[in-house]
N, C-alpha and C positions, 0 to 999 in steps of 0.2 A: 553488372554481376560478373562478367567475365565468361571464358571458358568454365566448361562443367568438369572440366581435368586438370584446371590450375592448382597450385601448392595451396593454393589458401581455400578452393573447395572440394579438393579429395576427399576429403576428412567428411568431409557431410554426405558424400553417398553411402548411407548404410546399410538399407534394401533396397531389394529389387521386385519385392514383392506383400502386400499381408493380405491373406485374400477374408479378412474380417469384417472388410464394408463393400461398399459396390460401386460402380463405375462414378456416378457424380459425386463420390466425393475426394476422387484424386483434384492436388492444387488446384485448390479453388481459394488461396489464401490471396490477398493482396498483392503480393510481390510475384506473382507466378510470372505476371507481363514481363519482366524486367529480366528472365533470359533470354528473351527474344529469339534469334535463330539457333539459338544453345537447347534444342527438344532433344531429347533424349528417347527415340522411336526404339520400340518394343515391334517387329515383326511376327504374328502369330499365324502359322502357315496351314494348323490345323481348324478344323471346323469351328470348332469348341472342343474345351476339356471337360462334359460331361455338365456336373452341377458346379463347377470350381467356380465360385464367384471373384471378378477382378473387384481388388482394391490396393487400398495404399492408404499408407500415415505418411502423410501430407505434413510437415513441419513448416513453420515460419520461411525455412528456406524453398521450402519444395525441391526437396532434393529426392525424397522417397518416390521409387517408380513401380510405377506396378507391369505386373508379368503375366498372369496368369488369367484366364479366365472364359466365361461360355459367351464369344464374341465372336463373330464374322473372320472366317478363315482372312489373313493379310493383314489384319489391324493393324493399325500403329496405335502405340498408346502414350502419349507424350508429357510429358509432364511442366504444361501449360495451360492455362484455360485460353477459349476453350479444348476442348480433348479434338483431337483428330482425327477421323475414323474414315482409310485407305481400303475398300476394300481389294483383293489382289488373289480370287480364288483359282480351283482349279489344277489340273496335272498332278493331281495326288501330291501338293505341295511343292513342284516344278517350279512356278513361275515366281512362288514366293521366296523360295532359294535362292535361285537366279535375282532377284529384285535384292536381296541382303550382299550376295557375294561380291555385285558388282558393285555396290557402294562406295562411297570414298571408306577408308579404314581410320576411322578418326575417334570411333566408340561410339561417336552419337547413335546408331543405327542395329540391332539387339537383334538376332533371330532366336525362335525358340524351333528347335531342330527338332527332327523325331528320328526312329528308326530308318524311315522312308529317303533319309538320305545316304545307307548303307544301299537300299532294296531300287530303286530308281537305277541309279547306274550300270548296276547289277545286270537288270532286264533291258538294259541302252535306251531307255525312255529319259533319262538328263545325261547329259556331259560334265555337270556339273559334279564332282566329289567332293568327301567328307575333308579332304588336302586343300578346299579353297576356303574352307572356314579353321579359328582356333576355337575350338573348346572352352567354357567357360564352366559347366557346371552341369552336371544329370542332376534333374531333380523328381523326375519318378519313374515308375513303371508298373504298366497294368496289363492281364494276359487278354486273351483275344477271347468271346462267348459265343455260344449258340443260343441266341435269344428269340422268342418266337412270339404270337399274340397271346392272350389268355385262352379266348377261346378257339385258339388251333386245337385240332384231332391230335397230335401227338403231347402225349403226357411226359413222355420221360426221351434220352436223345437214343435211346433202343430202339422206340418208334420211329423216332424221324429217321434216323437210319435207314432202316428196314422198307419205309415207304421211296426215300430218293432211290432205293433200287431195284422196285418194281417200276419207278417212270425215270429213268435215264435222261437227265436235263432238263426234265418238265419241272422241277421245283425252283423258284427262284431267291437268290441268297444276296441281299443288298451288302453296298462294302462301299467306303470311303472314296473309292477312285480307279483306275486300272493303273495297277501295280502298286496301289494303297499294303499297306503291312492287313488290315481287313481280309483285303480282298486275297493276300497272300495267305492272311489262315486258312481260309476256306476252301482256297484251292490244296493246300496242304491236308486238309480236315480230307477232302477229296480222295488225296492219293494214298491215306492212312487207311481208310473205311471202302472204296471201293466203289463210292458213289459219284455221282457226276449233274453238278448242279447247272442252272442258271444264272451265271453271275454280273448282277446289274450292279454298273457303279454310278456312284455319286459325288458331288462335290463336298465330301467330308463325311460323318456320321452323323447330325443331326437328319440332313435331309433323308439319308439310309432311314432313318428310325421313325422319319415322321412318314415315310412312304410303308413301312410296313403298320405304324398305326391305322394307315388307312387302308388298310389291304388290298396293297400293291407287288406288294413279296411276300413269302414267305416266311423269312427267316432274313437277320440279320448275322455277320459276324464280329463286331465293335464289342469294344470292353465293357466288362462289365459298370463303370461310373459313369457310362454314356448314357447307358439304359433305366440307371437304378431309380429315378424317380419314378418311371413308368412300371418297374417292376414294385415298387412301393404301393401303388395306386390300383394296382391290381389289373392292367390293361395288358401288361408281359410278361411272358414266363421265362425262366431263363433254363434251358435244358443242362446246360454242362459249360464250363469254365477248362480254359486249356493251360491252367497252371500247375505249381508241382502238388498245391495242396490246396483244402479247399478255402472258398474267403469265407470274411465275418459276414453277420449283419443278416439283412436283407435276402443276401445268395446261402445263406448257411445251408441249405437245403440241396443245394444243387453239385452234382457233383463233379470231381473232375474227369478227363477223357481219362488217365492214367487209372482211374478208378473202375471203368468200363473196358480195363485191357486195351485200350487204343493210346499207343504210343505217342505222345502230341504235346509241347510247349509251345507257345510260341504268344509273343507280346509287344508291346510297344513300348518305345522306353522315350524318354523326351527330356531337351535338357537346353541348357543354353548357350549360343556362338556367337561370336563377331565376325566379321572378314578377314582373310588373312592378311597379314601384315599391317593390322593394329598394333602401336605403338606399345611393346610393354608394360611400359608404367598403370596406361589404360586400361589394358589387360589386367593388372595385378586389381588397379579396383576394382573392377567388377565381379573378379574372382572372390576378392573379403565380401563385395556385399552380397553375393547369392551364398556365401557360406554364412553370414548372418542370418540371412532369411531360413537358410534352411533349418537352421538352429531356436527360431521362433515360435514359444509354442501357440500360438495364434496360426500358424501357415501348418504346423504337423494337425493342428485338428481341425482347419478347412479339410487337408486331403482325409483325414480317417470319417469327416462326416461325409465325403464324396465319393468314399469305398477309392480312392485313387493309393494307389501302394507307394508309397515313402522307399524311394532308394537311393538316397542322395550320394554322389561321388563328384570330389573335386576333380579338377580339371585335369590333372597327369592319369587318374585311373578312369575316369571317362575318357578320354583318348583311348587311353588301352582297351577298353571295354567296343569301343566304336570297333578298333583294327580287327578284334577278337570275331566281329558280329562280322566282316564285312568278309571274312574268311567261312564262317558257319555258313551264313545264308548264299556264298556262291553255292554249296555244295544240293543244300535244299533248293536254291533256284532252278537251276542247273535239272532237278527232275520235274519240274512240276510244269504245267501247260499255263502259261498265262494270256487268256485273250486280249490285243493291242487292241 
């Protein structure tokens, strides 16, 4: 079969993503064998994306790769049978960074980046910057919640307010990792309201959210698609959302901090890179096929049924969007206490 970059297979990569089926049924066609050390690894550094299920349209060639989905922070998702699964957790997506940047720069090798590669450097917990990867693609972003159990004492985020400042640190507030963008609301959420929590991290948001199912914390700070099935099922509540307005669905009820006079955005945005100095040409494919996917309406109503917010930008205004953020959050950094 050749390279997955040659002139005669450009042409057939034309997603990166459909997240319509689920994990076994990426290539599983006959011919999958026969690119042999040609896998084409997908790096997923976060936990999971909520309820976002990975899949793929798998063709004759097996060219379609999927990207997306609620899979073991590191995955690799290869588009071979069988499937691959690296896991590579941990450092609030540190070592999964590091494990993309150093790679050979050939294309085969895909990370799906988040904010936490602006916020990490930031707080000198990687060495690693947003200048050792090229940009491929933003393909969402979702803000940061105050999610709590059902039946926690507080009903609305007035009360929970109101009680973290009669116990100063006694409340504990689960988050992604230390120096996770979570973990960054919260402590942000902190120095908006005047409160001062206990911030336990974890390696991603699943385990955050399965640690307060069992009442381990308090309070989680993870987006709102992390939680939603649980807030569906009636085991979570979700106090307030830190976006500019409020979401559909599920959360319609909930409102935001700007709605409660507390001054407070703050989100995750995630998207896709290679290493630097990927050859061009390589680069241009991957740029057509995550702007295919994103143009899919099979992948716009994964993310609308996963409450995950649609804010697709190609790669010169993701770059710019990356510089913009990495300028913002020195200033927010810069005041807020983060425990190493």
């Amino acid at each position: 079969m050749g390279s997955l970059w040659s002139a005669d297979n450009r042409g057939k990569v034309r997603r990166l993503a459909l997240s319509s089926t689920t994990l076994d049924a990426n290539c599983t066609d006959g011919n999958a064998g026969e690119h042999g050390a040609n896998e084409l690894e997908v790096s997923v550094h976060v936990f999971s994306f909520g309820s976002l299920e990975v899949g793929s349209t798998a063709n004759a060639d097996c060219f379609d790769v999927p990207v997306l989905g609620s899979v073991p922070e590191g995955t690799y998702l290869c588009c071979v049978t069988p499937n691959v699964v690296i896991n590579k957790p941990g450092a609030a997506s540190a070592i999964g960074f590091g494990d993309v940047a150093n790679a050979k720069p050939d294309g085969y090798k895909v990370a799906v980046v988040s904010v936490n590669l602006v916020i990490l450097p930031a707080l000198n917990l990687m060495k690693l910057t947003s200048d050792d990867f090229i940009p491929i693609a933003r393909l969402n972003y979702d803000p940061s919640a105050i999610t709590v159990r059902a039946d926690a004492p507080w009903k609305t985020i007035e009360e929970f307010i109101a009680d973290a400042k009669k116990r100063p640190g006694a409340m504990q507030v689960g988050n992604g990792g230390v120096g996770d963008i979570w973990h960054v609301a919260a402590a942000a959420f902190e120095d908006r309201t005047g409160t001062q929590f206990n911030h336990v991290p974890f390696q991603g948001a699943s385990p955050a959210i399965l640690s307060l199912l069992g009442g381990h914390v308090d309070a989680v700070s993870v987006s709102p698609g992390e939680v939603m099935s649980h807030v569906q099922s009636g085991k979570l509540r979700t106090l307030a959302v830190m976006s500019e307005q409020r979401l559909g669905g599920v959360f319609a009820d909930s409102p935001t901090l700007k709605e409660r006079k507390i001054d407070l955005t703050i989100g995750v945005w995630r998207g896709l890179a290679v290493p630097k100095n990927t050859p061009p040409d390589v680069v241009d494919v991957l740029k057509n096929a995550a702007r295919s996917t994103a143009s899919d309406a099979a992948y716009k109503e994964t993310l609308v049924k996963a409450n995950l917010g649609e804010a697709y930008l190609d790669a010169a205004p993701f770059k710019a969007s990356i510089e913009r953020d990495r300028e913002s959050l020195k200033k927010v950094l810069a005041k807020l206490v983060i425990q190493k």
